[in-house]
C-alpha positions in Angstrom: 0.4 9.2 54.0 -1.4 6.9 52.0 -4.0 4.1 53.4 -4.8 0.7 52.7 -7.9 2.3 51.1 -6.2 4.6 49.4 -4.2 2.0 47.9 -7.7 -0.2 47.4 -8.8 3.0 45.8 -5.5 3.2 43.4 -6.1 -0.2 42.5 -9.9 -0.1 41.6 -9.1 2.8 39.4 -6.3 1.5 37.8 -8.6 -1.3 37.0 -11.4 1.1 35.6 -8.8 2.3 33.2 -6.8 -0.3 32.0 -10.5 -1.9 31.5 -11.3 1.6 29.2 -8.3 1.5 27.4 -8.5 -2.1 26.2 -11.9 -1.0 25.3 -10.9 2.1 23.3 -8.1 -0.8 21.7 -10.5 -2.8 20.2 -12.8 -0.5 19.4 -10.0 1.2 17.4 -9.2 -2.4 15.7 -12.6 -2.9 15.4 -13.1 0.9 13.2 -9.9 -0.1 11.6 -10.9 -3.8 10.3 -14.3 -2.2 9.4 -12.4 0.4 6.9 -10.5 -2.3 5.4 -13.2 -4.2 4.9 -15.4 -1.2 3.2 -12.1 -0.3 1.5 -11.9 -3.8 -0.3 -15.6 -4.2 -0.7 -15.5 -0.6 -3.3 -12.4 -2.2 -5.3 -14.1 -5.4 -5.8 -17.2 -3.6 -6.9 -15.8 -2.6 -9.6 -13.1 -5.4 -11.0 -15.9 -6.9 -13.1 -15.6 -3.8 -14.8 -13.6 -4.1 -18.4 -12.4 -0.6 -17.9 -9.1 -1.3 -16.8 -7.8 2.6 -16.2 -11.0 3.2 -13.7 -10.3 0.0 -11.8 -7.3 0.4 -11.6 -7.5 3.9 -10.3 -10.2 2.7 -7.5 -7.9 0.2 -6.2 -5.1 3.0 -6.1 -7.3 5.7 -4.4 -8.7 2.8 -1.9 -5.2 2.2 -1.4 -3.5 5.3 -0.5 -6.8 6.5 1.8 -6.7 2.9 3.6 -3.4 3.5 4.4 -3.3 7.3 4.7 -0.8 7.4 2.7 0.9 10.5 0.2 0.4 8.1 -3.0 -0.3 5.1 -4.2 0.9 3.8 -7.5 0.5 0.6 -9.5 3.8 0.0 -12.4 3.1 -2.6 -15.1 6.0 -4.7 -16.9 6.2 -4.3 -20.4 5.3 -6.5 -22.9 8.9 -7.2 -23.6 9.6 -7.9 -19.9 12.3 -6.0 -19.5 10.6 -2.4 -18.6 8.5 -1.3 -15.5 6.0 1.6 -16.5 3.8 3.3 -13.8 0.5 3.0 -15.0 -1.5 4.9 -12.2 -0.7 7.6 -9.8 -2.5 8.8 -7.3 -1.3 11.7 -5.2 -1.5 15.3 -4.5 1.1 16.0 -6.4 1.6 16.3 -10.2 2.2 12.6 -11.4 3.4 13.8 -15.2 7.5 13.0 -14.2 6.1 9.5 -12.4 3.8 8.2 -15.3 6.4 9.0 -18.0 9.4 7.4 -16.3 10.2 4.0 -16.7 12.6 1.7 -15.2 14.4 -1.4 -16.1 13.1 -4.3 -13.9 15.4 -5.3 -11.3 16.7 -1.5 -11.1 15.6 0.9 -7.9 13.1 -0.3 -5.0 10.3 -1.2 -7.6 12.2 -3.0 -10.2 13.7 -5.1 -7.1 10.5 -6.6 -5.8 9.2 -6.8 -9.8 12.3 -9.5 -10.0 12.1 -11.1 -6.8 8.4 -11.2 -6.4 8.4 -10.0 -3.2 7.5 -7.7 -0.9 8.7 -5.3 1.0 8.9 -2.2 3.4 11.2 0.2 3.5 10.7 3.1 5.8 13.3 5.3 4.9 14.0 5.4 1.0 16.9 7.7 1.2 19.0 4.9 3.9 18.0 2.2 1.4 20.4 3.1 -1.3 18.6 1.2 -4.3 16.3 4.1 -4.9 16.1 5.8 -8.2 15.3 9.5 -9.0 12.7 10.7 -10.8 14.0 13.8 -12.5 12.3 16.7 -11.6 10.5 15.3 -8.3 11.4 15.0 -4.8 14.0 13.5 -3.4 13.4 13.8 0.1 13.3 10.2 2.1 10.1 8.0 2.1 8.4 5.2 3.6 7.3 3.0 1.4 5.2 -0.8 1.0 5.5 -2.6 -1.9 3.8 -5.8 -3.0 4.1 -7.8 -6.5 1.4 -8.0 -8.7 1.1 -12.0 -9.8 -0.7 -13.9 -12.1 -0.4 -17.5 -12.1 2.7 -17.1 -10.3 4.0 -14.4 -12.8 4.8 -11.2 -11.6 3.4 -8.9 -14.2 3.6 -5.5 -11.8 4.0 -4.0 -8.4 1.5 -1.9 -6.4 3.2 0.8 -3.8 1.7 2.9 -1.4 4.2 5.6 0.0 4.5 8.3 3.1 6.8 11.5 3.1 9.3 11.6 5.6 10.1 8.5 7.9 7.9 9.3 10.6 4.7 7.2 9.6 6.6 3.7 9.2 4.7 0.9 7.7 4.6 -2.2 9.6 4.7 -5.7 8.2 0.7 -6.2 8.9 -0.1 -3.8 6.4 1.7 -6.0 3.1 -1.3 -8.5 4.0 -3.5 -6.0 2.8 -1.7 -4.4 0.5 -1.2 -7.8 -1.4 -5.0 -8.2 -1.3 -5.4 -5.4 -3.0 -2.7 -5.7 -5.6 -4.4 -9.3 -6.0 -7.6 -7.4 -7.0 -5.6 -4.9 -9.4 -4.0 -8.3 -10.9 -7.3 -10.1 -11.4 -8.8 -6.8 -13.2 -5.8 -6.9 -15.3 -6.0 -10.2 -16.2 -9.6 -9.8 -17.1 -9.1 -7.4 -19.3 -6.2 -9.0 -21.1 -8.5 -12.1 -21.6 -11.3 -10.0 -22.9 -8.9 -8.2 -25.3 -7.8 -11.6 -26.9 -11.1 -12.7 -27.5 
């Protein structure tokens, strides 16, 4: 039968290790702001830079290993404004079927937050229903965070970052991040599109 000092005992070391793990909590959100901070300190190394393809791909790669993700993709509009065009993929896949597809804006996930200029989750592509196939990739369901790309409150892209399966959801904190760095990929953009017309 059990004491009062056993049950002191209990106590004390249920103390010792609730103590531990809020330790090991912020420890952990301490690793994890520290990565996020490194993360966005490499892209903004090199926005200054006028070539637009390698910041662009930094931002990406920052991206999808920030948010251990499969890939991480940026789509431009068009000129014309009435086309999105991935840009930039970054995977372990072949990208080929991705970087030659485009899609009207407003059509499919990506199109969607082009027109409404907003962002979004969606942990399980295949329940969504607005997807839209790539030929000759995967179909299987996805996870997914998208954020717009702005300038001077025009949406000129999106940024996504994407998991297989539905099993690694994204969660709503991660869009403020995302956004920062699909703010960076805009600025670099816009630098360079200011540079060319000069």
């Amino acid at each position: 039968a059990f004491s009062q000092h056993h049950e002191q005992l209990l106590t004390t070391i249920a103390g010792y290790v609730a103590t531990a793990t809020e330790k090991i909590r912020l420890f952990t959100n301490a690793r994890k702001r520290a990565a996020e901070t490194e993360a966005l300190l490499a892209t903004s190394k090199v926005i200054s830079s006028l070539e637009l393809d390698h910041v662009l791909n930094t931002i990406a790669t920052e991206a999808k290993k920030l948010f251990v993700a499969d890939s991480s993709r940026i789509h431009l509009i068009e000129p014309k404004g009435k086309l999105l065009r991935c840009v930039v993929a970054i995977s372990d896949k072949s990208n080929d079927e991705i970087l030659n597809f485009s899609v009207p804006v407003g059509t499919g996930v990506t199109g969607s937050v082009a027109m409404s200029g907003l962002p979004e989750i969606i942990n399980n592509s295949a329940a969504d229903g607005r997807g839209v196939h790539i030929p000759n990739t995967s179909d299987a369901p996805e996870a997914m965070a998208l954020v717009p790309l702005s300038i001077r409150q025009q949406v000129i892209g999106v940024m996504v970052v994407s998991r297989g399966g539905t099993e690694r959801p994204f969660l709503n904190s991660d869009l403020s991040l995302l956004t920062a760095f699909a703010d960076q990929a805009a600025v670099a953009i816009d630098n360079a599109r200011l540079f060319a017309a000069e």
